[in-house]
C-alpha positions as CSV (number, residue, x, y, z in Angstrom):
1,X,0.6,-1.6,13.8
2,X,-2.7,-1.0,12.2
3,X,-5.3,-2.9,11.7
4,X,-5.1,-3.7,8.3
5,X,-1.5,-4.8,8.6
6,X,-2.1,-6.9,11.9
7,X,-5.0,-8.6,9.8
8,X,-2.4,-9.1,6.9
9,X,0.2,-10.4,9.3
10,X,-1.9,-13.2,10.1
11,X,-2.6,-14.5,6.4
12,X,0.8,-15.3,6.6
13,X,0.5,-17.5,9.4
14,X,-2.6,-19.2,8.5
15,X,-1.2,-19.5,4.8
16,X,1.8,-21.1,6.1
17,X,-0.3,-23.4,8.1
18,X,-2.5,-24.4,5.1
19,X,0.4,-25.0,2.9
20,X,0.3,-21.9,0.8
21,X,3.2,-20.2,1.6
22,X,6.6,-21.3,4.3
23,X,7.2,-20.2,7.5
24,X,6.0,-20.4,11.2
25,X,4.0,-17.9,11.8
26,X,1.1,-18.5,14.1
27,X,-0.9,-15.8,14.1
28,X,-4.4,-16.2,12.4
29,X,-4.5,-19.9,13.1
30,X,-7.2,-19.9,15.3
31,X,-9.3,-17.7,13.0
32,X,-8.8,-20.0,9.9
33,X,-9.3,-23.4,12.2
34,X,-12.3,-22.1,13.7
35,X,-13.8,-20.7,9.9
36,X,-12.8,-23.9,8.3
37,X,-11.6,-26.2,10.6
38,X,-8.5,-27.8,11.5
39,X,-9.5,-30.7,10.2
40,X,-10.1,-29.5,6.7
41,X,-6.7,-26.9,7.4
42,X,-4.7,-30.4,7.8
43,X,-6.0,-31.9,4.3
44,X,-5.4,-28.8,2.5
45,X,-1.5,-28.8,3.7
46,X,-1.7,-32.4,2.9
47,X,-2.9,-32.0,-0.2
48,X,-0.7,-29.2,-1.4
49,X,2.6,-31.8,-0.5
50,X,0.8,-34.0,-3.0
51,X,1.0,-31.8,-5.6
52,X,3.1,-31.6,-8.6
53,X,4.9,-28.3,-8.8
54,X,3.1,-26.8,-11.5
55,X,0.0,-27.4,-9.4
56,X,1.1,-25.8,-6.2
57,X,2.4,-23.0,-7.4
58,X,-0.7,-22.3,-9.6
59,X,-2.5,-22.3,-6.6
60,X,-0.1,-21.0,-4.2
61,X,-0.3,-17.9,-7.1
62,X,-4.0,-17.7,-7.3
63,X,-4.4,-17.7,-3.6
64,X,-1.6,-14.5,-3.9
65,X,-3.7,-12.5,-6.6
66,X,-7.2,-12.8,-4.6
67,X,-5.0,-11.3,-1.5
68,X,-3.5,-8.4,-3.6
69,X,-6.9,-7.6,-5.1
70,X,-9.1,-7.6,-1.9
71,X,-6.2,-5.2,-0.3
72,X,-6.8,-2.8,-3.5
73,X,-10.7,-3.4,-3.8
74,X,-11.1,0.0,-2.1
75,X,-8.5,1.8,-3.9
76,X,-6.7,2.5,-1.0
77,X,-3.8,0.2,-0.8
78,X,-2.0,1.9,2.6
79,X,1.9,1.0,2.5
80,X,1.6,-1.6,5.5
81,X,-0.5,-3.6,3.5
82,X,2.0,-2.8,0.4
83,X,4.6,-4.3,2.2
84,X,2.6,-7.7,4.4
85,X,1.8,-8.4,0.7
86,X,5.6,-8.6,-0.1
87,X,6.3,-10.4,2.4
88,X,3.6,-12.9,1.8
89,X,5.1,-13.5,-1.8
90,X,8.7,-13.5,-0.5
91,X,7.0,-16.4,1.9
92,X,5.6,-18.8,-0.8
93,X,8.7,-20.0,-2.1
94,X,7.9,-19.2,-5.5
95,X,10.7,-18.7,-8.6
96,X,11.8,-15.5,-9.4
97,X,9.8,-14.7,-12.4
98,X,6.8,-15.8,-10.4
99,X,7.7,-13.2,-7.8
100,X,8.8,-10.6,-9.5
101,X,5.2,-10.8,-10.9
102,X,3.4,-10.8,-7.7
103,X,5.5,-8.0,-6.3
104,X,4.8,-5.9,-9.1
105,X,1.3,-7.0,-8.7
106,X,0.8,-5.4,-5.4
107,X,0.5,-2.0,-7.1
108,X,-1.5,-3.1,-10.2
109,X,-3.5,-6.2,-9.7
110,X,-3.4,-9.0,-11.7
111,X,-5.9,-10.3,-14.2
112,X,-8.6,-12.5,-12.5
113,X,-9.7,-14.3,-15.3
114,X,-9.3,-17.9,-15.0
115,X,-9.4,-17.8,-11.4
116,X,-11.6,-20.8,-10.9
117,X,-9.7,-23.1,-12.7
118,X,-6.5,-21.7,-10.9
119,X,-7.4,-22.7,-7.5
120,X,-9.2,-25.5,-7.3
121,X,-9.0,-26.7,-3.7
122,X,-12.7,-26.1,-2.3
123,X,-10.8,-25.6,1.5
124,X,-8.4,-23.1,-0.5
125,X,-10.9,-21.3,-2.2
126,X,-13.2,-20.9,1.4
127,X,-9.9,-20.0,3.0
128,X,-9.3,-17.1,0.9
129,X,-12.8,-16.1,1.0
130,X,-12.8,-16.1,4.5
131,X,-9.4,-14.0,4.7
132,X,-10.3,-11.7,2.2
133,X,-13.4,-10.8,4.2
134,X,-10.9,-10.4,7.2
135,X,-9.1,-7.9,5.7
136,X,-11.7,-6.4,4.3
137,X,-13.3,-5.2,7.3
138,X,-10.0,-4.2,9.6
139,X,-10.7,-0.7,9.1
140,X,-14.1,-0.5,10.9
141,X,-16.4,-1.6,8.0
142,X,-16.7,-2.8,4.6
143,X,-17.3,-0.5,1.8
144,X,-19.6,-1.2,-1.5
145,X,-16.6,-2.0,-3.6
146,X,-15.1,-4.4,-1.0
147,X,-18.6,-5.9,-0.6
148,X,-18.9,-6.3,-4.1
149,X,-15.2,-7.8,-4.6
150,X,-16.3,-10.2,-2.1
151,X,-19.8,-11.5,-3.3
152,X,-17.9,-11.6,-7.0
153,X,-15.5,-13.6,-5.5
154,X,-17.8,-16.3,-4.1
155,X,-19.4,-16.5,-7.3
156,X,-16.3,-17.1,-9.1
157,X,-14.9,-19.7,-6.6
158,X,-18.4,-21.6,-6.4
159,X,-19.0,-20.8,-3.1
160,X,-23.0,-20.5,-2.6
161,X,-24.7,-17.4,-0.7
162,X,-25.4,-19.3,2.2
163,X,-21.9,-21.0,2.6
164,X,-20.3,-17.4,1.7
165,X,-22.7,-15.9,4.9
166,X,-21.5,-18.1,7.5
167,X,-17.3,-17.6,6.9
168,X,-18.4,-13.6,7.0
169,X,-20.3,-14.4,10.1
170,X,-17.6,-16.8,11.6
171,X,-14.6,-14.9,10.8
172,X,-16.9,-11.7,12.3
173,X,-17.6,-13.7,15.5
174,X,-14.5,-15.3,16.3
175,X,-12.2,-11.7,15.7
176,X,-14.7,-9.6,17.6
177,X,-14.4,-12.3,20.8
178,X,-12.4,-11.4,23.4
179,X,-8.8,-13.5,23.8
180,X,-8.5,-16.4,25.1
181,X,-6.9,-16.5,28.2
């Protein structure tokens, strides 16, 4: 498995965990509790149960589109991540329209416009920031247009440059320590 889809593997697991999409994966757990807490992982899945519908699945949605556009931010979407992407719609329990657009999406990125009013959830949108730089830099290193999806994207979700500094340096430290035994 390459690194890119290993780091996609684990969105699914620490999406699942944080309410965005079903399932029991546990991979990436540790990653998104140390970046933003259990604590704040906990009221995020709490809060999503909350939700009407509607809400959740505009979130669960947005949350979706920022993962299909950091895995094409370089222009080099390699099948593994093609398909981790699938599966991470197939996981969301979504309707069919909804995923028949998302899987379509994963070729041609959606529209980002709107984004900040789609997903609203400050945990959510730190989250995603945090994964997308996780992906970003599973090849080795982060190009320009990756970098620049990235700072866009904090800008967008209201997170400020310092906040936006330490998930980059937190999700850096805690995937380049060793296991835990």
């Amino acid at each position: 498995m390459t690194q890119a889809s290993s780091a996609m593997s684990t969105w699914i697991g620490t999406l699942a965990r944080s309410g965005v999409v079903s399932g029991t994966e546990a991979a990436g757990l540790a990653v998104a509790a140390y970046v933003v807490g259990e604590d704040r992982l906990d009221q995020l899945r709490v809060w999503f149960g909350e939700q009407s519908p509607e809400v959740a699945l505009r979130e669960k949605r947005a949350a979706i589109e920022i993962c299909i556009w950091m895995a094409n931010a370089d222009r080099n979407l390699d099948p593994e991540e093609a398909y981790f992407l699938k599966q991470l719609v197939m996981s969301a329990s979504m309707d069919d329209d909804t995923v028949d657009a998302l899987v379509s999406a994963v070729h041609d990125p959606p529209s980002l416009d709107g984004l900040e009013q789609r997903i609203t959830h400050p945990v959510l949108r730190e989250l995603m920031l945090a994964l997308s730089w996780e992906l970003a830099g599973t090849d080795g290193s982060v190009d320009r247009a990756e970098a620049a999806f990235h700072e866009g994207l904090a800008k967008r979700l209201g997170v400020g440059d310092a906040r936006a500094e330490e998930l980059r340096s937190a999700v850096t430290e805690r995937l380049s320590a060793p296991p835990a035994p």
